[in-house]
N, C-alpha and C positions, 0 to 999 in steps of 0.2 A: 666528821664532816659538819659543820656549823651552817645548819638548816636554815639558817634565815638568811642564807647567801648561797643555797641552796639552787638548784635550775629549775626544780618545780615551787618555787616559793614563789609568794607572789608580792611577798618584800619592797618594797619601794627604794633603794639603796641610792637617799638623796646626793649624796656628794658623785656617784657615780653619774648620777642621772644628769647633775651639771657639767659634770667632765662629756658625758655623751652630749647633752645639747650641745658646746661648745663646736667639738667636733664636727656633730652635725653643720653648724653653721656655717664652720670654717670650709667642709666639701664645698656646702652650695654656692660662697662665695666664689668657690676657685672654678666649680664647674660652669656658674654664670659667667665667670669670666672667660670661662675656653668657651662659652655658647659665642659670643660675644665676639672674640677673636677670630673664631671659624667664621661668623656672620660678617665680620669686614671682609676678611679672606676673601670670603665669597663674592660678598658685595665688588669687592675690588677686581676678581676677575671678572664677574658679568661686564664691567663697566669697562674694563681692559675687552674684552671681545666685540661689545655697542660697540666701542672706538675705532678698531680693528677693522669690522664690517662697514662702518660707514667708511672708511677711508681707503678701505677694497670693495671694489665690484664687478662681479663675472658678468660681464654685458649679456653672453646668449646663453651662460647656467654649462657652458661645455669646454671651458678653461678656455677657447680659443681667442678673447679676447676681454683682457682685464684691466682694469686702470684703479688708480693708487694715488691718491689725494697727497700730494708735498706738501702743499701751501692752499688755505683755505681761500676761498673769493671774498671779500666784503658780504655782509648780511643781504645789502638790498644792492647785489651786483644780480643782474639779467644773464639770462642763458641766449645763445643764439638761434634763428630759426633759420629753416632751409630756404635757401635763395639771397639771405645775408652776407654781408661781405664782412668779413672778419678778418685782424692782424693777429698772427701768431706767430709766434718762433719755437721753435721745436730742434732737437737735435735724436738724429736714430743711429740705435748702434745695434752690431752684430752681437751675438750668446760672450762671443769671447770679449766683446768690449770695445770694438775697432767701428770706428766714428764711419757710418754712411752716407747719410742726409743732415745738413745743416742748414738751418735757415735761420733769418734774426728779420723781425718785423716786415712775414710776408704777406699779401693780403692774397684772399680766394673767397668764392663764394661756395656754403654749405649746400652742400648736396651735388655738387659738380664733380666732384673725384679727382682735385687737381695737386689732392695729395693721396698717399697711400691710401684705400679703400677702408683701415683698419683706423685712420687718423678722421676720416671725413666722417666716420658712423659715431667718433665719439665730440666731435666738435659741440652736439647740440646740448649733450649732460656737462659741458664745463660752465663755468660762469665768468665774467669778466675777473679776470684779475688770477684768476685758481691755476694752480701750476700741479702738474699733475705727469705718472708716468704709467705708460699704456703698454701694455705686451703684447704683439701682433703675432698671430699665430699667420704661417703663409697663406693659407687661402685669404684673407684678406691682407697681405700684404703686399710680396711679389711674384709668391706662384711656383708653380716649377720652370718659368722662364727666366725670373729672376730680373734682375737689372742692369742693362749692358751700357759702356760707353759707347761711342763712335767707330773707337777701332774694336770694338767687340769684348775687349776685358770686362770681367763681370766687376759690378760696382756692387752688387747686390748679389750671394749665390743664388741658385736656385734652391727652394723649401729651408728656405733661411726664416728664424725664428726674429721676431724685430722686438727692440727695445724704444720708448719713444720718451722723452721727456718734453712737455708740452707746457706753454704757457699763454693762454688767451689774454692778449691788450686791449683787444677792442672789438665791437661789434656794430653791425652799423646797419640800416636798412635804407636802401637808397632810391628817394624819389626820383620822378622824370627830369626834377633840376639839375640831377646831378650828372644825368647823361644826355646834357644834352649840348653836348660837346662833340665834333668830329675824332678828336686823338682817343676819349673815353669811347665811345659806341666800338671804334675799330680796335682798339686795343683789347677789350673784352672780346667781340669777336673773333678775331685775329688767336686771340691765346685756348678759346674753346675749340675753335677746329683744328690747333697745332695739338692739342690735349686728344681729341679725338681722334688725329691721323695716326699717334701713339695707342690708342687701343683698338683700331682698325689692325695696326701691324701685329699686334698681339693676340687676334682673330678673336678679339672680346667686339663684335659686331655689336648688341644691344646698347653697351656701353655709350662707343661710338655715336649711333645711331642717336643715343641722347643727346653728346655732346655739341653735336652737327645740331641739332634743333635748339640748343640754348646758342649757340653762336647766331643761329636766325634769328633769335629774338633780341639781338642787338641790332643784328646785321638788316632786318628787315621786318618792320612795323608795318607792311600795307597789307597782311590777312595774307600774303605766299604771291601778290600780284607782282613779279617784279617790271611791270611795264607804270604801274602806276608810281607817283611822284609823294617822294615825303611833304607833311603838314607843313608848308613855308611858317606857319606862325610857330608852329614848336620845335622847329629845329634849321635853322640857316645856314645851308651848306654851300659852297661855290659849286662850279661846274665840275672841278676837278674833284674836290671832294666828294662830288654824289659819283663822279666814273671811278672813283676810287672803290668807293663802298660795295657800288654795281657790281665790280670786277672779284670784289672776296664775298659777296652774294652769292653769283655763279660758281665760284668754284663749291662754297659748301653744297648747293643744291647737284653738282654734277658727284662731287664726294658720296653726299648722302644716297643716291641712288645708288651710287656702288653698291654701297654698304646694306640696302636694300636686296640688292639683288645677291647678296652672298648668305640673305637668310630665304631665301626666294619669296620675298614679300615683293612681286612682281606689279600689282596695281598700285603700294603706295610708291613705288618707284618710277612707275610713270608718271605719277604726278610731280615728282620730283624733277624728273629728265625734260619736262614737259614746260617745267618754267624756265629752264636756262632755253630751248628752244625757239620760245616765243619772243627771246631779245636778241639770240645770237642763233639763227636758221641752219647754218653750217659750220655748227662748232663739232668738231670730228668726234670730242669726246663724249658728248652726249648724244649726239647722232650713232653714236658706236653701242652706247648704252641702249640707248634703245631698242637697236636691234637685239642686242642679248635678252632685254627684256622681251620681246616679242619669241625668240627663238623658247625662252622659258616657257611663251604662253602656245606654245606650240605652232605657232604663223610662221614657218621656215620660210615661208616665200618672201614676205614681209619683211622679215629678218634680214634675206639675202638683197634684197633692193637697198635697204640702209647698208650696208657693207658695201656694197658697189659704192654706194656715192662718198664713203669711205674711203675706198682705196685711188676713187677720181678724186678727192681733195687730197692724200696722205699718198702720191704714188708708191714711195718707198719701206711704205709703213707692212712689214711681211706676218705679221700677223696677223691682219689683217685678211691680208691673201690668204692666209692659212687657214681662216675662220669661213672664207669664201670657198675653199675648195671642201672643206668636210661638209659645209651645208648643202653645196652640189650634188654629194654623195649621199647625204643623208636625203637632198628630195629625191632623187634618184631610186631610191632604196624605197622610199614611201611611197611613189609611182606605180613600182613593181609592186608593193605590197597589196597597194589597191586594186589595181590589175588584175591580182590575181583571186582577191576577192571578191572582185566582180565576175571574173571568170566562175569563181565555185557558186557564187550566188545563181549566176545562169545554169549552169550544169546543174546545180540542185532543180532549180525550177526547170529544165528539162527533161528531168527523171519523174516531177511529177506530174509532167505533162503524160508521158508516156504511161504510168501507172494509170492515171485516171481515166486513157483510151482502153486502155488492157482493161481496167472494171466494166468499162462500155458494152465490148466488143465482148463480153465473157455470158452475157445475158443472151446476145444474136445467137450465137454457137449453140448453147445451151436449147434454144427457142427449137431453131433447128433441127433438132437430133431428136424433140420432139416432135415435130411434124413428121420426120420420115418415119420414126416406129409409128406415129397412128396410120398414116397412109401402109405400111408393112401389116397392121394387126388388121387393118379396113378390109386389104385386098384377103389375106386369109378366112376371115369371116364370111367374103363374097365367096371364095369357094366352095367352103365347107357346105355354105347355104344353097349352092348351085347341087353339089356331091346330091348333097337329101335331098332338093325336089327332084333332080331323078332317077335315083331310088325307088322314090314316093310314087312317081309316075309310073316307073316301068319294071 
């Protein structure tokens, strides 16, 4: 064995030693470069994932509602705010792909619901111009009622998953100038109480309830007075246009106290029923309202006088009668009920009339029965005493 190439030699074997540095270099060359490779690798997914997330987003973090960036907005495009009137066109399709809703440059105002629930909550994260596709989970889209036509075919199933592809054109916020137009003020009105007689039927009462109060705010500017007269300098209506307006006033304020009274919010509903009242004295439907209102606040009697003059404007109206004759029944019933409570009230208070004479009268007795034992132990005592002295004597 040749010792100076030996494993415990400590030999320096220079031609090896350059073959080995060589080597060496050439690893670290190759492993800097796999560092290198992996580090784009890498690099490139993080930045594939940044891209990913921004261009998805789980609106409430519970998959129920997601949207998905197509096409970016301009840099210094604006997002919309609630009460904005915005054009979009949007198209919804069902899981299998069968076209529901179609719209091409429709305008609405954010935060009104006068499109799907699931379209309105994402209006306010697009920006002018961004096109984008949202995935509506039912609870905000149509529900388990779904979407019917006229003759009842669903347009929409029920617990149908929606697909929406969405493009905002514009957004707008709009001054007094721009409503103050008779065809604008009615037409917004007119469209928010037809949007809410549709979630009225859908027993989405809050909804409703909203929509009926945005439709006032077109429909009527004077604080809920509808006796008093709009600002002549801010808005010039003929005669017929203000009885126009008058007349889709009244009905949302006879609407809305329905709609009041189906969550039994009984006081704001009078004030509701309260303003069609004081322009039209004998309008049946709110006089009829009314009295449901009062039957709510438990005034039967009250109730039943509105119904009477009810069925004296509405002869033939029988449900009306029919609301008459169970209230009959039900004061009827309330009568007796009283009755009889007053009756137990008396008895009771007669019972302790009589206890409290029995406490009286139990002391007399008592008194009594004392007297006669002392006169009883007096009179023996007088004997005995008489017995000894004569005795004593004799």
């Amino acid at each position: 064995m040749d010792t100076e190439k030996s494993s415990s030699s400590s030999f320096e074997d220079l031609t090896n030693a350059e073959d080995t540095k060589d080597l060496r270099k050439a690893t670290a060359e190759a492993a800097s470069e796999e560092t290198s490779a992996t580090t784009t690798l890498v690099g490139d997914a993080d930045k594939g994932e940044e891209a990913e997330s921004e261009s998805e987003c789980d609106i409430l973090g519970n998959k129920q509602l997601i949207k998905r960036i197509i096409k970016k907005a301009p840099e210094d495009a604006k997002s919309p705010s609630r009460g904005e009137l915005v054009t979009i066109s949007f198209t919804g399709k069902l899981e299998d792909g069968k076209v529901v809703e179609e719209e091409k440059n429709f305008q609405c105002h954010v935060g009104d619901y006068e499109v799907a629930q699931g379209l309105d909550m994402i209006l306010p994260m697009l920006k002018v111009g961004e096109v984008a596709e949202v995935v509506v989970d039912p609870r905000f889209g149509y529900g388990t009622l779904g979407l019917k036509k006229d003759d009842g075919d669903f347009i929409v199933p029920p617990n149908a998953l929606l697909t929406y592809e969405i493009e905002l054109l514009d957004s707008k916020y709009e001054e007094f100038a721009d409503l103050k137009t008779f065809e604008v003020i009615r037409k917004y009105g007119t469209r928010k109480k037809e949007r809410a007689n549709y979630f009225f039927k859908r027993l989405e009462y809050n909804t409703a309830i909203h929509l009926y109060r945005r439709a006032l705010d077109y429909l009527d500017t004077r604080d809920g007075d509808p006796e008093s007269e709009f600002d002549k300098e801010d808005l010039q209506l003929s005669n017929s246009e203000t009885q126009a307006i008058l007349d889709d006033r009244l009905i949302v304020y006879n609407n809305l106290a329905m709609t009041q009274i189906k969550i039994s919010a009984f006081d704001a509903a009078l004030k509701s029923v309260e303003n069609v009242l004081r322009c039209q004295p004998n309008n049946p439907k709110a006089l009829y309202r009314k009295g449901r209102i009062l039957e709510g606040k438990n005034d039967t009697q009250g109730a039943i006088k509105l119904f009477q003059k009810v069925a004296t404007l509405e002869p033939e109206n029988r449900g009306v009668q029919q609301d008459l004759a169970r209230l009959f029944i039900k004061a009827r019933r309330d009568q007796h009920n009283e009755k009889e409570m007053y009756q137990k009230m008396l008895g009771q208070a007669k019972k302790m009339e009589q206890k409290t004479a029995a406490r009286q009268k139990q002391p007399l007795v008592e008194n009594s029965k004392l007297k006669l034992l002392g006169y009883l132990m007096g009179s023996i005592l007088i004997g005995v005493a008489g017995v000894a002295i004569y005795r004593y004597k004799y």
